[in-house]
N, C-alpha and C positions, 0 to 999 in steps of 0.2 A: 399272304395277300400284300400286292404293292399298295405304297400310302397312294398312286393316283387313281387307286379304283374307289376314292370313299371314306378308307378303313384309318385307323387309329395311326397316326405316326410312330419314328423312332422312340417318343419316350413314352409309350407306352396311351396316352389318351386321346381327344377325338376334341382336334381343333372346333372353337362355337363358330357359326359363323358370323360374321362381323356386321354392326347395326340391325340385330334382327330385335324386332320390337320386346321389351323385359330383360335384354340382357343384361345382366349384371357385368360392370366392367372389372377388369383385372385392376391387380392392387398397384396403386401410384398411378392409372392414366384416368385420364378426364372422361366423361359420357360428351357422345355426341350432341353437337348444337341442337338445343331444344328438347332435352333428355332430362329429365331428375335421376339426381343421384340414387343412386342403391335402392329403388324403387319407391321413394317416400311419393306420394302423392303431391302435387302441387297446392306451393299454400293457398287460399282464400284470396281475392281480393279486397283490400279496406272500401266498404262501402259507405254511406252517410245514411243515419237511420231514416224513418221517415217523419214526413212533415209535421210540426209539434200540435196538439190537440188547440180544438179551435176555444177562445173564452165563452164561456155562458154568461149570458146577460143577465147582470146585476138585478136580484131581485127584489120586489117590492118593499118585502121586510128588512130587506138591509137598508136603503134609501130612507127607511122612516126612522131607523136605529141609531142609523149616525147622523140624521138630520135631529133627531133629538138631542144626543149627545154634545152636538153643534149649540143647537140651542139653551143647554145647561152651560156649556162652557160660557156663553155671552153674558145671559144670565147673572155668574158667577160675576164678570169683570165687571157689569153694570153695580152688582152690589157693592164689591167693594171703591168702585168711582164715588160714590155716592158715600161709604162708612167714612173716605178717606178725604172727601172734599175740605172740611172743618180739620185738619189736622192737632190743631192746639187742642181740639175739644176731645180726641181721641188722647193727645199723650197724658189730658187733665184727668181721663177715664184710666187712664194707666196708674198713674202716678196714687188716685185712687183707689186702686185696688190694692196695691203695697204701699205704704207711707215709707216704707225704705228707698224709695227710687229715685232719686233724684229726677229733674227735669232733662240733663243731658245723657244720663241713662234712657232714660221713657225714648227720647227721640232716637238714641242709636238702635234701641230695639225695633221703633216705628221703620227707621230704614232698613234694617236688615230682611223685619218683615216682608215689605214690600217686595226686595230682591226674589226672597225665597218662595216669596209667591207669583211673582211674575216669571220663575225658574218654573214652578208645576203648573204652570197657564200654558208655557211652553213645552212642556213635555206632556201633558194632556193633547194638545192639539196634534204632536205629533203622533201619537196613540194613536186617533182619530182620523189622521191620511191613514196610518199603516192598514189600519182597520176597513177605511173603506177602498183600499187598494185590494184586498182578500189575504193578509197575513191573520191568520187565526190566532199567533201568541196576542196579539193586538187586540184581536173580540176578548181573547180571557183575561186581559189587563183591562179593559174597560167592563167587563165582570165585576173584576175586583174593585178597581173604584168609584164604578157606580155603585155597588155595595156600600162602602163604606162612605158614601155620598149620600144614603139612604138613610144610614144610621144616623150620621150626624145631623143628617136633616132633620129627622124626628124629636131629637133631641132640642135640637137648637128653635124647633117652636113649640116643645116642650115646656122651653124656658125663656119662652121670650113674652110671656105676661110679667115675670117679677124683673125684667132688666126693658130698660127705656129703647126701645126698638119699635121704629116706624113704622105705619100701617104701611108703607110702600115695602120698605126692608121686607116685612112678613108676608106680603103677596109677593114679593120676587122668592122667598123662600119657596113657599108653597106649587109655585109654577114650576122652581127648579127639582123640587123634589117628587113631584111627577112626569115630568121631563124625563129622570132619571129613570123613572120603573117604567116607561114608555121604551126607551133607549135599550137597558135590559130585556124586558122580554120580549121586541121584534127581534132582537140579534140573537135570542136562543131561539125561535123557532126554526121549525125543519126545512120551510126552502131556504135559511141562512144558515143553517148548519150543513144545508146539501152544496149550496154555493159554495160556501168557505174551505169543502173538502174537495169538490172537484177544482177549485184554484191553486189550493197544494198539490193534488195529483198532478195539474199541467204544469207549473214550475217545474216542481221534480223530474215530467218526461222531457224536458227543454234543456236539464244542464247536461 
């Protein structure tokens, strides 16, 4: 059989014909324009996910949680305006309490005090955006120190018949330490814990 009727050439096998769609090219040439190589499928195009989940409206029990929170914090800085107005009469309340202190000791503590407390007045408040932005570490850091806000509240009007503490001083107490279990329990209930879980869910589908 001659090779022009079809059949197999001189070396023996049977020319492919050329661009027919799946061929596999011979070794070292290129596939024709618009071809993948050696039959891989074509990759994916990068597309952009889709549009990130809409916010849920802020519910009731958070609004009252961190409005109390808000309110314990004020609370707080009223009381101490007020402990710290007479300063001479608090370092005589120091100096008092250890007869080792000298006067210019009493007052470096009085100020350091202050710092340190004007440093967790600060950092409470910030607690308290993160918190009502929907960072959850934020609710269980005001957990925690509304707890321990609790305690010592009880405590501190525990003991505030045997130490010279203002009938005002004791109702700022009193208001801040239900303020406090106000603040606590709307921020553990379930439409704020439903809140605080679907606001992490949408961050997370957004980065």
């Amino acid at each position: 059989m001659t090779s022009g009727q079809g059949g197999p050439d001189q070396q023996g096998w049977q020319q492919p014909p050329q661009g027919h769609p799946g061929q596999q090219p011979a070794y070292g040439q290129q596939p024709p324009y618009g071809q993948q190589p050696y039959g891989y499928a074509p990759a994916p195009s990068a597309g952009w996910g889709g549009p990130p989940p809409e916010p849920m409206e802020r519910p009731q029990t958070v609004r009252i949680g961190i409005g109390a929170f808000v309110a314990t914090l004020l609370l707080g800085l009223i009381s101490s305006i007020v402990q710290l107005s007479d300063t001479d009469d608090f370092v005589e309340q120091i100096m008092d309490a250890d007869p080792s202190i000298t006067r210019d000791t009493a007052e470096a503590a009085l100020t350091v005090g202050i710092v340190i407390g004007l440093l967790v007045v600060g950092l409470q408040a910030l607690f308290i955006w993160f918190a009502w932005t929907g960072r959850n570490w934020a609710r269980i850091v005001l957990f925690v120190l509304g707890g321990l806000g609790v305690f010592s509240g009880l405590v501190g009007l525990a003991g505030s018949g045997a130490t010279n503490v203002s009938g005002f001083l004791t109702s700022l107490g009193v208001f801040s330490l239900l303020l406090t279990i106000v603040g606590i329990v709307a921020l553990a209930l379930k439409p704020s814990s439903e809140w605080y879980r679907h606001e992490g869910w949408r961050r997370s589908a957004m980065r």
